[in-house]
NUDRENTI-851021 format. One record per residue (C-alpha): residue in three letters; x negated, y, z. Coordinates in nm, 2 decimals, padded with zeros to 4 digits, m for minus. Layout:
BEGIN
ATOM; ala; X; Y; Z
...
//
This chain:
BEGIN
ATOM; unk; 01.96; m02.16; 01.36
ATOM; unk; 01.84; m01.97; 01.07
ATOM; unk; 01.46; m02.00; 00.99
ATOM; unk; 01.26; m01.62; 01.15
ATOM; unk; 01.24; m01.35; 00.91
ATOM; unk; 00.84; m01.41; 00.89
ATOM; unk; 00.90; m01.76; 00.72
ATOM; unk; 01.20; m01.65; 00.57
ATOM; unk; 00.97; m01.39; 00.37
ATOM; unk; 00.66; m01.63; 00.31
ATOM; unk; 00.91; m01.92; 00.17
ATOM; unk; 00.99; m01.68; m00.19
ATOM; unk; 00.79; m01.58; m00.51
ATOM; unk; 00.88; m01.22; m00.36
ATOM; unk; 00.54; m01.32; m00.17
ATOM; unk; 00.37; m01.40; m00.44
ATOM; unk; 00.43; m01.08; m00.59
ATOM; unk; 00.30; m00.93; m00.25
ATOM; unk; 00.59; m00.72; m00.19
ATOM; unk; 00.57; m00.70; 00.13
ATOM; unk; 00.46; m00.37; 00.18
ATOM; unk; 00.41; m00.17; 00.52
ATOM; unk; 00.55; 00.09; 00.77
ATOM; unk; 00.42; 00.47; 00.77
ATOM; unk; 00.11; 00.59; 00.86
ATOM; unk; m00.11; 00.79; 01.11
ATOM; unk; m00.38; 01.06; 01.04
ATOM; unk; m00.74; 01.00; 01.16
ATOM; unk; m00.90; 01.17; 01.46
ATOM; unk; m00.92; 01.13; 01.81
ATOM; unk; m00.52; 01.15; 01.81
ATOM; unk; m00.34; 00.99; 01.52
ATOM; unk; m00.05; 01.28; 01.53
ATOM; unk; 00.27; 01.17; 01.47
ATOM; unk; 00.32; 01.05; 01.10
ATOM; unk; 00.53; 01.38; 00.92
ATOM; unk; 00.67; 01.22; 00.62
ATOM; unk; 00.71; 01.50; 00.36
ATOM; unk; 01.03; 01.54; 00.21
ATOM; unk; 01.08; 01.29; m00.11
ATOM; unk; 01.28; 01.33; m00.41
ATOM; unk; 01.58; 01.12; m00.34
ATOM; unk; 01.60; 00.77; m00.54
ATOM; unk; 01.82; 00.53; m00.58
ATOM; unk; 01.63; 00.13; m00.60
ATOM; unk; 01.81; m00.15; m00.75
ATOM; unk; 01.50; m00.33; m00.93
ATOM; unk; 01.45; m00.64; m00.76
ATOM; unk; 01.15; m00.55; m00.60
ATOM; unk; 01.16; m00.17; m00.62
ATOM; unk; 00.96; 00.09; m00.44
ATOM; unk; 00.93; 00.39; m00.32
ATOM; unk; 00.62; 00.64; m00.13
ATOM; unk; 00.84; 00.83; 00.10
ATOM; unk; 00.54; 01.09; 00.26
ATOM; unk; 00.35; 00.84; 00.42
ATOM; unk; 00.57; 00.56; 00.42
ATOM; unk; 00.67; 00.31; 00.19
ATOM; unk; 01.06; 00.25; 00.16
ATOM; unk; 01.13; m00.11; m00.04
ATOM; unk; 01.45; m00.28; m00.17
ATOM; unk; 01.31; m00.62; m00.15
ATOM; unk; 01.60; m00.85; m00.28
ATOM; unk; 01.43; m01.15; m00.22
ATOM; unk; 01.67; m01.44; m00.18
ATOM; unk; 01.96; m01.38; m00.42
ATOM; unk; 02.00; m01.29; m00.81
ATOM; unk; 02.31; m01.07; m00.73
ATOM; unk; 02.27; m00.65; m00.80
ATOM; unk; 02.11; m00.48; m00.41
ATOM; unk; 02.06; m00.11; m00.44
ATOM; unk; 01.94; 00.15; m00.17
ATOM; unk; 01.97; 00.53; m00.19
ATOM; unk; 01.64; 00.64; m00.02
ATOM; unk; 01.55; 00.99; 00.16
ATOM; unk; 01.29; 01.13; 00.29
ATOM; unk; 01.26; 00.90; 00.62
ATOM; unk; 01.55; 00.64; 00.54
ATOM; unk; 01.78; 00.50; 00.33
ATOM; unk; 02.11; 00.32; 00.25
ATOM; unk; 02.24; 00.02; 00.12
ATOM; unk; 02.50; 00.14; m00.15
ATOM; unk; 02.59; m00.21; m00.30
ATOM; unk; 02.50; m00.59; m00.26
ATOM; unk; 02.66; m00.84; m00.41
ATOM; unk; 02.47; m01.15; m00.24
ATOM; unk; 02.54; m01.40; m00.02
ATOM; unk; 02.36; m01.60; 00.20
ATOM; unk; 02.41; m01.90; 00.42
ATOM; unk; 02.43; m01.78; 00.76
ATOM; unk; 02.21; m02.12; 00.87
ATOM; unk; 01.94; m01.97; 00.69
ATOM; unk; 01.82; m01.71; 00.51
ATOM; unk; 01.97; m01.38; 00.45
ATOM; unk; 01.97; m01.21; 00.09
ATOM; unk; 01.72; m00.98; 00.14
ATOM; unk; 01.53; m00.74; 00.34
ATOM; unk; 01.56; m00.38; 00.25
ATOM; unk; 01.30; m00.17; 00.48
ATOM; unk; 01.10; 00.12; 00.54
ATOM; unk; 00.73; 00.08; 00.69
ATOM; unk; 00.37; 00.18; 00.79
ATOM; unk; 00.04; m00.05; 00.76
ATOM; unk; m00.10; m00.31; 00.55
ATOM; unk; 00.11; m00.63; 00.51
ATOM; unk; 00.08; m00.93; 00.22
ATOM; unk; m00.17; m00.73; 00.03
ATOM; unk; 00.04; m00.34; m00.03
ATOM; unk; m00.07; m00.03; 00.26
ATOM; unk; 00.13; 00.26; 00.29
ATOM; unk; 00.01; 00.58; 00.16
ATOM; unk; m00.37; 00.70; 00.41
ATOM; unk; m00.25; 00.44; 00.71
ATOM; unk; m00.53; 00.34; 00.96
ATOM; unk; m00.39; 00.04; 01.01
ATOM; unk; m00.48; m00.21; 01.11
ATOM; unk; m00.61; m00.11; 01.43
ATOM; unk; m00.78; m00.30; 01.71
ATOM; unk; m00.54; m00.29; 02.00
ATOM; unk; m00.79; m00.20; 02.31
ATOM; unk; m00.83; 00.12; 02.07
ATOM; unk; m00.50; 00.24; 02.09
ATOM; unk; m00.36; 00.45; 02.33
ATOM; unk; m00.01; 00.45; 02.28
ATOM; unk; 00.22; 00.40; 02.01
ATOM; unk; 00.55; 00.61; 01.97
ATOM; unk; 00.79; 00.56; 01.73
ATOM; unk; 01.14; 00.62; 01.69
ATOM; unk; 01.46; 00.49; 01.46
ATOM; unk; 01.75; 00.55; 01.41
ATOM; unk; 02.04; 00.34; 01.25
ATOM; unk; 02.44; 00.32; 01.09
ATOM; unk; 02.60; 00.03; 01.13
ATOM; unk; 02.92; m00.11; 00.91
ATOM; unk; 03.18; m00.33; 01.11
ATOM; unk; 03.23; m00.58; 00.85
ATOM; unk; 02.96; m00.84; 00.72
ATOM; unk; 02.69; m01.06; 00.85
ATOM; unk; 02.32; m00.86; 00.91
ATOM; unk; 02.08; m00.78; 01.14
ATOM; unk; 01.91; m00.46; 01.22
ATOM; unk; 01.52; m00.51; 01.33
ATOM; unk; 01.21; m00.36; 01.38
ATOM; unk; 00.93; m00.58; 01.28
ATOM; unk; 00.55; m00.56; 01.47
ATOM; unk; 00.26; m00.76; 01.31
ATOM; unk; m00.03; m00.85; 01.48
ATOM; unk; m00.31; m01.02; 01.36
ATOM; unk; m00.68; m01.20; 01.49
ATOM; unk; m00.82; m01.01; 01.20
ATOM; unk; m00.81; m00.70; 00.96
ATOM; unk; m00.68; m00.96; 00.66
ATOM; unk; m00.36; m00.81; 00.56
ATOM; unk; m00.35; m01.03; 00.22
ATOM; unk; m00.13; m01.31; 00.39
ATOM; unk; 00.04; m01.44; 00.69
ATOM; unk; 00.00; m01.26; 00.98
ATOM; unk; m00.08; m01.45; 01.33
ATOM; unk; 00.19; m01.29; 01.51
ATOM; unk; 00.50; m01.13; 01.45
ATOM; unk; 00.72; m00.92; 01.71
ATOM; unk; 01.11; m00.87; 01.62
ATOM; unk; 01.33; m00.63; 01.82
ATOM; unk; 01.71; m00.67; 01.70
ATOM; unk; 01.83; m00.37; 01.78
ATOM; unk; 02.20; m00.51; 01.61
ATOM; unk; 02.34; m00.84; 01.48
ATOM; unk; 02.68; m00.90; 01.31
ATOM; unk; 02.81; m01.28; 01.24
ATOM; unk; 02.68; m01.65; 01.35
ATOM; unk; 02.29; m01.55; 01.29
ATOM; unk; 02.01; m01.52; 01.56
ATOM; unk; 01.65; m01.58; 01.60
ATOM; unk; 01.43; m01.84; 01.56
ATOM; unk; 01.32; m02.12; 01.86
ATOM; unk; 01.52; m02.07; 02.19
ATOM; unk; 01.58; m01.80; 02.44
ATOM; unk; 01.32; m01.83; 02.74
ATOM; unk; 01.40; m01.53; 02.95
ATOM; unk; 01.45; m01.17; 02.94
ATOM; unk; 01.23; m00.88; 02.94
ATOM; unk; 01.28; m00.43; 03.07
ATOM; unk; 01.14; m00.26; 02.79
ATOM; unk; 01.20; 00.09; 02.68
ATOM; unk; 01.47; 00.12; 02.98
ATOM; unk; 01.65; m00.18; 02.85
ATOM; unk; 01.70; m00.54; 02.89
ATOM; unk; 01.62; m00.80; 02.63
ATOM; unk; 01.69; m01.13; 02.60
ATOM; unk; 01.34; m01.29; 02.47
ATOM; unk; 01.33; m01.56; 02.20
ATOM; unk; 01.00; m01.77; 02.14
ATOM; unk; 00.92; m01.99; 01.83
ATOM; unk; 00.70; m02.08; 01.55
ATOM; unk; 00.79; m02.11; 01.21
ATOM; unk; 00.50; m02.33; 01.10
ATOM; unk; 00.32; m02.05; 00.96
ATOM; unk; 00.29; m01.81; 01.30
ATOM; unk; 00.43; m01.80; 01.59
ATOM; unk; 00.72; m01.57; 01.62
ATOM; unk; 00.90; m01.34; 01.97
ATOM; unk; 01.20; m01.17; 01.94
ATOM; unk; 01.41; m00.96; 02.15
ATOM; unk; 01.72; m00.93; 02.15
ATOM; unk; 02.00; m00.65; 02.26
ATOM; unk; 02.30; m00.77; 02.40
ATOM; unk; 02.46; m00.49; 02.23
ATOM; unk; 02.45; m00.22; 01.89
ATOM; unk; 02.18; m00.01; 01.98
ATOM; unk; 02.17; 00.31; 01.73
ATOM; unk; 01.90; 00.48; 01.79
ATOM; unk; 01.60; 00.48; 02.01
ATOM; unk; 01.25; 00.59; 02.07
ATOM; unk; 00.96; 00.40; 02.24
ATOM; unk; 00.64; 00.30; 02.26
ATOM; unk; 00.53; m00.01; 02.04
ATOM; unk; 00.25; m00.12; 02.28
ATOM; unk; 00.58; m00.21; 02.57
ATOM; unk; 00.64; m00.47; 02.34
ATOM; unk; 00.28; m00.59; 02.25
ATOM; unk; 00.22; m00.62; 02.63
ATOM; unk; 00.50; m00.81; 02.74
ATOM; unk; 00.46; m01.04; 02.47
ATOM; unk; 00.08; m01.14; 02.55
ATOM; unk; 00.23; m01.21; 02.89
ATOM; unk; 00.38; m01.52; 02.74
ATOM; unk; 00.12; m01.72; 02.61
ATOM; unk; m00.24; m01.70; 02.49
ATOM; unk; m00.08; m01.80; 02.15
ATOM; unk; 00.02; m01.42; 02.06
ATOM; unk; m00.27; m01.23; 02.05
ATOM; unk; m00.50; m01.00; 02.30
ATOM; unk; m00.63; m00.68; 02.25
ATOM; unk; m00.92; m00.76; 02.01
ATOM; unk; m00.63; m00.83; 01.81
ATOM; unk; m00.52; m00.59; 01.50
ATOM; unk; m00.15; m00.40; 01.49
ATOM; unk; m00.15; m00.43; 01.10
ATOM; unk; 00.19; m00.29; 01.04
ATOM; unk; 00.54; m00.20; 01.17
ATOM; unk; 00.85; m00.21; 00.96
ATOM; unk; 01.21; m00.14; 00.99
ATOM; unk; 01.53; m00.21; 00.80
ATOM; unk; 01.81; m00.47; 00.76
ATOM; unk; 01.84; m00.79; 00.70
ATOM; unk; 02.19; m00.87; 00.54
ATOM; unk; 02.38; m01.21; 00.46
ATOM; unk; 02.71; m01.10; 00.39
ATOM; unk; 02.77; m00.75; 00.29
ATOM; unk; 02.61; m00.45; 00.41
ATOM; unk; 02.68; m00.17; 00.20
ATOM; unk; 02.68; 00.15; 00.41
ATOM; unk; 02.41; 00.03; 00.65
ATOM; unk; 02.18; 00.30; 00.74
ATOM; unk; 01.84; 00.38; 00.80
ATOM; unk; 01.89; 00.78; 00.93
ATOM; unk; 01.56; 00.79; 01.03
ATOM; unk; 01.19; 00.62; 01.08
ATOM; unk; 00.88; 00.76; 01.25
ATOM; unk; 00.61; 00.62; 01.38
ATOM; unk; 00.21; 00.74; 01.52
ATOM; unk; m00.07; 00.61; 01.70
ATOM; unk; m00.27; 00.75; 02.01
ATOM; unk; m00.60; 00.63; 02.08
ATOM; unk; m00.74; 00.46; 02.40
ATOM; unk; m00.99; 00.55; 02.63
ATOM; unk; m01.36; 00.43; 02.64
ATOM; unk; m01.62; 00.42; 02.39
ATOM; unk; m01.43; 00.31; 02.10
ATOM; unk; m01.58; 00.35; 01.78
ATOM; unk; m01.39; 00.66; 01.59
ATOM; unk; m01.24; 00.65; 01.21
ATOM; unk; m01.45; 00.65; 00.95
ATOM; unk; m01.54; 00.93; 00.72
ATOM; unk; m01.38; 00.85; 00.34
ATOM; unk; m01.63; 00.66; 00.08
ATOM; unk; m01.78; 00.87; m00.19
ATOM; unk; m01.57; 00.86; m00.56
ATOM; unk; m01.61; 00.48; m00.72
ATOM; unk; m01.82; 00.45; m01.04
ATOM; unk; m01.79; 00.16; m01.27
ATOM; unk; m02.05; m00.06; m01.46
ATOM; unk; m02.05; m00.34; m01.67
ATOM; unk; m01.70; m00.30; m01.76
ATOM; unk; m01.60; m00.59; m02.08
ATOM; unk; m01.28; m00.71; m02.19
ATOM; unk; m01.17; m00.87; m01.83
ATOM; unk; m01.41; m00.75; m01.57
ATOM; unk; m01.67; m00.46; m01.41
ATOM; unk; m01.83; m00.40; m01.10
ATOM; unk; m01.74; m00.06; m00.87
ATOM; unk; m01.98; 00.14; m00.68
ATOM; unk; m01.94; 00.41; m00.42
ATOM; unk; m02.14; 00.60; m00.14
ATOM; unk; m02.11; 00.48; 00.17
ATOM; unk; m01.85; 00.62; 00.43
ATOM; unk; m02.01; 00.81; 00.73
ATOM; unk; m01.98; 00.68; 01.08
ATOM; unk; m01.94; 00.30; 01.21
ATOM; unk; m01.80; 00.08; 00.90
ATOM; unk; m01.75; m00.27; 00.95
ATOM; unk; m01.56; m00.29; 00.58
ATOM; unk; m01.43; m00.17; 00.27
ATOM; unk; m01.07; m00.24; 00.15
ATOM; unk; m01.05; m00.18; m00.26
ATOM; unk; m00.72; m00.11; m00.40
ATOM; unk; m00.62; m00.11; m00.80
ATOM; unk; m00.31; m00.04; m00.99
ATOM; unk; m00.24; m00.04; m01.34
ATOM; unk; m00.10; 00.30; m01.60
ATOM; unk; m00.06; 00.61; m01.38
ATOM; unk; 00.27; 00.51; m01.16
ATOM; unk; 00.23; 00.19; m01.08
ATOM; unk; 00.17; 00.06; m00.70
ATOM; unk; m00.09; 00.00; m00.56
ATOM; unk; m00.23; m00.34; m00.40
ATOM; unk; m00.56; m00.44; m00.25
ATOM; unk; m00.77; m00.65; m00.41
ATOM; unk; m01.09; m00.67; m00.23
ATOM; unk; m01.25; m00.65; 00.10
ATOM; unk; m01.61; m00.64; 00.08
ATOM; unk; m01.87; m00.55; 00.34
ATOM; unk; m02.14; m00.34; 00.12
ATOM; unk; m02.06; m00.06; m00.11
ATOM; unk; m01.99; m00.27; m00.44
ATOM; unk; m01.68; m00.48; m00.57
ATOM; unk; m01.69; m00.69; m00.88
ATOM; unk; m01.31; m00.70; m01.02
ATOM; unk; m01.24; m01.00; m01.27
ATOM; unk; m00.95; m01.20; m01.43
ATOM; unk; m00.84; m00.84; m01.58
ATOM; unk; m00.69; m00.75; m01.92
ATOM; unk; m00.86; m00.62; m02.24
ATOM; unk; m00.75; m00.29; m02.34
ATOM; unk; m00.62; m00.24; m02.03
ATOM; unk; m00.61; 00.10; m01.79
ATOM; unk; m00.69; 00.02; m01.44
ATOM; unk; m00.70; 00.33; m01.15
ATOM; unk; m00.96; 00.21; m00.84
ATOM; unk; m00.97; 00.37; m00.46
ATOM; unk; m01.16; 00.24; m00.18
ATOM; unk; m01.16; 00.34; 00.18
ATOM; unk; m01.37; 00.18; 00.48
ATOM; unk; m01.24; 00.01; 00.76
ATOM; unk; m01.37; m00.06; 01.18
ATOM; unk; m01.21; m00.10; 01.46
ATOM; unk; m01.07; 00.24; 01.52
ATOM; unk; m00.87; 00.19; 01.21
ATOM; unk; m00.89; 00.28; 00.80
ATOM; unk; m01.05; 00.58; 00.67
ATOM; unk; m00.83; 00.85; 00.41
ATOM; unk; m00.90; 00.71; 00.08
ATOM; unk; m01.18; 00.76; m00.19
ATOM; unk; m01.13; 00.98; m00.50
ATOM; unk; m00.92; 00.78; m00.77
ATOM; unk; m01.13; 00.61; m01.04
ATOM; unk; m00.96; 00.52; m01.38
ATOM; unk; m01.14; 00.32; m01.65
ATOM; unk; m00.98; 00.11; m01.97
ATOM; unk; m01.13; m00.20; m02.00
ATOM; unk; m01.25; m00.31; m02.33
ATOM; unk; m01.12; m00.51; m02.62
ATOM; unk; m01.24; m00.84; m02.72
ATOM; unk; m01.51; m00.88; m02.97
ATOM; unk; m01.41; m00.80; m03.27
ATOM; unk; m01.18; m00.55; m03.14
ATOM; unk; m01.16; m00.17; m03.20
ATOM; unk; m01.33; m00.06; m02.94
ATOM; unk; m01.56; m00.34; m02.84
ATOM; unk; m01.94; m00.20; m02.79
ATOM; unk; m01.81; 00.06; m02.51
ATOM; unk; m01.59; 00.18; m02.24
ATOM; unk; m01.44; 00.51; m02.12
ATOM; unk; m01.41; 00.54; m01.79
ATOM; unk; m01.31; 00.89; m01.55
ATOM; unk; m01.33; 01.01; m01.20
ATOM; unk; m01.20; 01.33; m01.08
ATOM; unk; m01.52; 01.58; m01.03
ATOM; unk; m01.30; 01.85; m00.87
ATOM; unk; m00.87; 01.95; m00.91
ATOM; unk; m00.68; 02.26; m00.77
ATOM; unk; m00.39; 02.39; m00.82
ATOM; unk; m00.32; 02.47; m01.18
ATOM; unk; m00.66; 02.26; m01.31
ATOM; unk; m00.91; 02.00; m01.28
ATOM; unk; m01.28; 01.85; m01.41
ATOM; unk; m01.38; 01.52; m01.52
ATOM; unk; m01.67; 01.33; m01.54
ATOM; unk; m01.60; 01.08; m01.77
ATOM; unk; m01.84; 00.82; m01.83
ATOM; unk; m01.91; 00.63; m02.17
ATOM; unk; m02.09; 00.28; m02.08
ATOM; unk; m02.18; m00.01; m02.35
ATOM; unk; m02.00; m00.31; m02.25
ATOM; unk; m02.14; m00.47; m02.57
ATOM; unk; m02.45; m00.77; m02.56
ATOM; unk; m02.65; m00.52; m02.82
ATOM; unk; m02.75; m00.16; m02.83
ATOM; unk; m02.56; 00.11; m02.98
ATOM; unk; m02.65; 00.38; m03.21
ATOM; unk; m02.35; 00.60; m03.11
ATOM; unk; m01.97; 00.66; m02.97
ATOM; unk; m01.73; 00.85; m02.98
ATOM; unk; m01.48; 00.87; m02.63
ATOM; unk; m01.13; 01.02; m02.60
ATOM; unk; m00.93; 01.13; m02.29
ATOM; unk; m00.60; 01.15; m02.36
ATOM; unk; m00.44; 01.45; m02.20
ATOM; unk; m00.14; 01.38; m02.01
ATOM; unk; 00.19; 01.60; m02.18
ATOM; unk; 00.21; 01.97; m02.05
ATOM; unk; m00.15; 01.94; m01.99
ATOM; unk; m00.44; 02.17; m02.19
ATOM; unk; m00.74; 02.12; m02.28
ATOM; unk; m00.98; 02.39; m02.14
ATOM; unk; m01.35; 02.31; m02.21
ATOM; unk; m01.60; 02.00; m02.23
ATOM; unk; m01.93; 01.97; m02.20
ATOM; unk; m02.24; 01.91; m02.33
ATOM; unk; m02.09; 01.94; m02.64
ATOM; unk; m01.77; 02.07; m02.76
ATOM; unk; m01.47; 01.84; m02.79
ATOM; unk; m01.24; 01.78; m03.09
ATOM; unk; m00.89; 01.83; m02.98
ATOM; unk; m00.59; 01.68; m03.18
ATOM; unk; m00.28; 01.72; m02.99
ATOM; unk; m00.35; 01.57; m02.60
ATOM; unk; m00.63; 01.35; m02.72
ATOM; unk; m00.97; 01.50; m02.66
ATOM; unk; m01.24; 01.33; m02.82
ATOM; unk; m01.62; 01.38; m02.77
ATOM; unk; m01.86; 01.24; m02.99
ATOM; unk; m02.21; 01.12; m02.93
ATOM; unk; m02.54; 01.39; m02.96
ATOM; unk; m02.87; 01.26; m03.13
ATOM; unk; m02.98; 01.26; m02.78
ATOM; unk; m02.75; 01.06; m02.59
ATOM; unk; m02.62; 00.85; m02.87
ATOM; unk; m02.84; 00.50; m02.82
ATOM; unk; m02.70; 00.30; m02.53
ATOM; unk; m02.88; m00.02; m02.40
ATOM; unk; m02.63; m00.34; m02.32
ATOM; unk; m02.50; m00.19; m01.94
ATOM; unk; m02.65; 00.19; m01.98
ATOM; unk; m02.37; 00.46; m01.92
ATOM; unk; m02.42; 00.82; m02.02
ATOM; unk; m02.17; 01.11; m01.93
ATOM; unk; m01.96; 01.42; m02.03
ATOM; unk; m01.74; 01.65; m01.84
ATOM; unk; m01.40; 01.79; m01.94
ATOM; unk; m01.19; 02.07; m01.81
ATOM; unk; m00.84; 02.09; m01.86
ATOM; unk; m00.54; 02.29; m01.70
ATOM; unk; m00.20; 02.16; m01.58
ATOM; unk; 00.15; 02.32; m01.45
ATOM; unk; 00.12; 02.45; m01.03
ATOM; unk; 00.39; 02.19; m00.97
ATOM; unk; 00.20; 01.89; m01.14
ATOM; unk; m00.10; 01.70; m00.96
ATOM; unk; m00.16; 01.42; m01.25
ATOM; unk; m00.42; 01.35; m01.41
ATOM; unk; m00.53; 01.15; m01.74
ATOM; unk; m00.53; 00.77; m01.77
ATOM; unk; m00.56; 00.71; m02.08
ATOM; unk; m00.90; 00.62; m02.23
ATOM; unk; m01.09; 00.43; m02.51
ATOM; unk; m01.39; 00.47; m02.74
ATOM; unk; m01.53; 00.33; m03.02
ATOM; unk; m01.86; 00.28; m03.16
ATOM; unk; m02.01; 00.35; m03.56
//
């Protein structure tokens, strides 16, 4: 038997690198409306661990447990597996696990999901997929369901649900068939086990299934009718994800489609909350700083705080506080860090808190030790945007002065700052410090706004950001 796809996943360094990332999302209200995944730009994945936002899913390559080349070709829903070179031993683990999901899992959430989500909150929840098979090679074709005691998403999950909608070759689940199940108008043959981290149910079709729509709950119900172990409905749905799992081959499988959304309940559940105000940062130094943000409206049992590095890179949670205020350590010096929080209760996750970017500062002795730059986005349109940019000493002594640059990024133009005027050389914009607002305390921030203006097609904004002191 090979080992489930849960322990398969938690057995790599892939894990480490918390790349396993969730299954498309669901908008706020008293209906989550059916996730619409705007189209994408088309791209082709062969890095190792390469993703993609795909409208409010996450599409990943995921080549996991093999050196050999995987790539996908993704679209806006979907993709396709258009070479792998691995291959596995069909008594245990496959290659890798090429997908396409919505919700929070190891750590990554898809693009404004309110997962998790207690369970007695939802209503229903519809989804649909649609696959390509290839006749040749050894895979499987699932649809993973996580369910968890909690709303930690940074690990292993309690529970995890597999339908296998397909499998090719001398593969199956793990444990041991112990009966069968009518779900979505078909019949299953159920498999119960435990990997040693969770406990794992699968269901099985006794034949290629290509497509199908259904409600996720048929199969969260049925399998809390087999054991206490699995879960109840104080439980969390943290994520669903679909995709392949290949040991042999699989070039041409297909993904044609995903979609997934989220009803809620009756009763007097709590609803989501509002979004938490734009983060500020303070006592940022060469490998650390605290964040600040106003509170969310409405019930909030948590925060989740997510970071990424540069302007492209992905996201990933990094803190889960219950008050309004995260201290981030362990960073780099010199380094550009982006920050957005949203709050979290039982209805689900809020939409997400303006993005906060700040550069942390160099050593002592460095060039820029003595102060930080940091941004936030006051207000953006189409065409434009402000700044507040915030200057802070991150030194042990005062300061008589600094001197803080933005740098623009390209096809951007500087349009104005504020309360003095900027020097502008090329896409840096550099604002130095007034007799007024010059001396800064060990901790004290003062701030200056910038306006700049940007192509209708282009929705950046600047990352980029250091300062110096006399």
């Amino acid at each position: 038997m090979s080992p489930s796809t849960t322990d398969r996943r938690r057995s790599t360094p892939r894990l480490l690198l918390a790349f396993v990332t969730m299954l498309a999302t669901l908008t706020a209200g008293m209906v989550t409306a059916v996730v619409g995944a705007a189209p994408a730009s088309a791209a082709t994945i062969c890095e190792q661990y390469g993703t993609v936002d795909a409208g409010s899913y996450v599409i990943q390559n995921n080549r996991w447990g093999t050196g050999a080349t995987q790539c996908i070709d993704t679209t806006a829903n979907g993709f396709t597996i258009t070479q792998q070179d691995g291959v596995g031993n069909t008594s245990g683990t496959p290659v890798s696990y090429p997908s396409i999901f919505l919700g929070c899992h190891y750590s990554t959430c898809s693009p404004g999901t309110p997962l998790p989500k207690q369970l007695s909150t939802i209503g229903s929840a519809p989804t649909s997929i649609g696959y390509t098979y290839t006749s040749s090679g050894t895979y499987n074709a699932s649809y993973d369901i996580w369910l968890n005691a909690n709303t930690d998403v940074s690990g292993v999950q309690d529970t995890e649900i597999m339908i296998w909608f397909n499998r090719q070759g001398s593969i199956q689940p793990i444990g041991s068939q112990t009966g069968t199940a009518t779900i979505a108008g078909r019949t299953w043959a159920v498999w119960t086990g435990n990997n040693g981290s969770n406990n794992v149910v699968s269901y099985v079709s006794a034949s290629p299934i290509g497509s199908l729509s259904f409600d996720v709950m048929g199969f969260v119900d049925d399998t809390f009718t087999r054991g206490a172990q699995y879960g109840d409905a104080s439980w969390y749905l943290t994520s669903v994800q679909a995709g392949f799992e290949p040991w042999i081959g699989g070039v041409g499988l297909t993904v044609n489609s995903f979609s997934a959304s989220v009803t809620n309940g009756g009763g007097t559940e709590p609803t989501v909350p509002g979004a938490p105000g734009t983060p500020t940062t303070s006592n940022v130094t060469s490998s650390g700083l605290t964040l600040g943000w106003a509170a969310a409206s409405g019930t909030v049992t948590g925060y989740q705080v997510e970071r990424a590095t540069g302007s492209g890179d992905a996201w990933a949670l990094v803190g889960s506080p219950a008050a309004t205020t995260f201290t981030d350590t362990g960073l780099a010096a010199g380094t550009t860090y982006r920050y957005r929080v949203r709050a979290v209760n039982g209805a689900g996750t809020s939409a997400y808190s303006p993005v906060t970017t700040v550069t942390t500062s160099l050593p002592d002795g460095g060039g820029s030790a003595g102060c930080t730059t940091s941004a936030a986005v006051q207000n953006q349109w189409t065409g434009g945007y402000t700044l507040t940019v915030t200057v802070t000493n991150s030194g042990t002594s005062s300061i008589s002065g600094w001197r803080s640059t933005v740098t623009l990024p390209a096809g951007h133009t500087h349009a104005g700052s504020w309360p003095a005027a900027a020097t502008v050389s090329g896409q840096t914009v550099t604002e130095a410090s007034q007799s007024w607002n010059g001396s800064l305390a060990p901790g004290q921030s003062v701030t200056w706004g910038l306006q700049a203006t940007r192509p209708t097609s282009d929705s950046s904004v600047p990352t980029a950001f250091a300062c110096t002191t006399p």
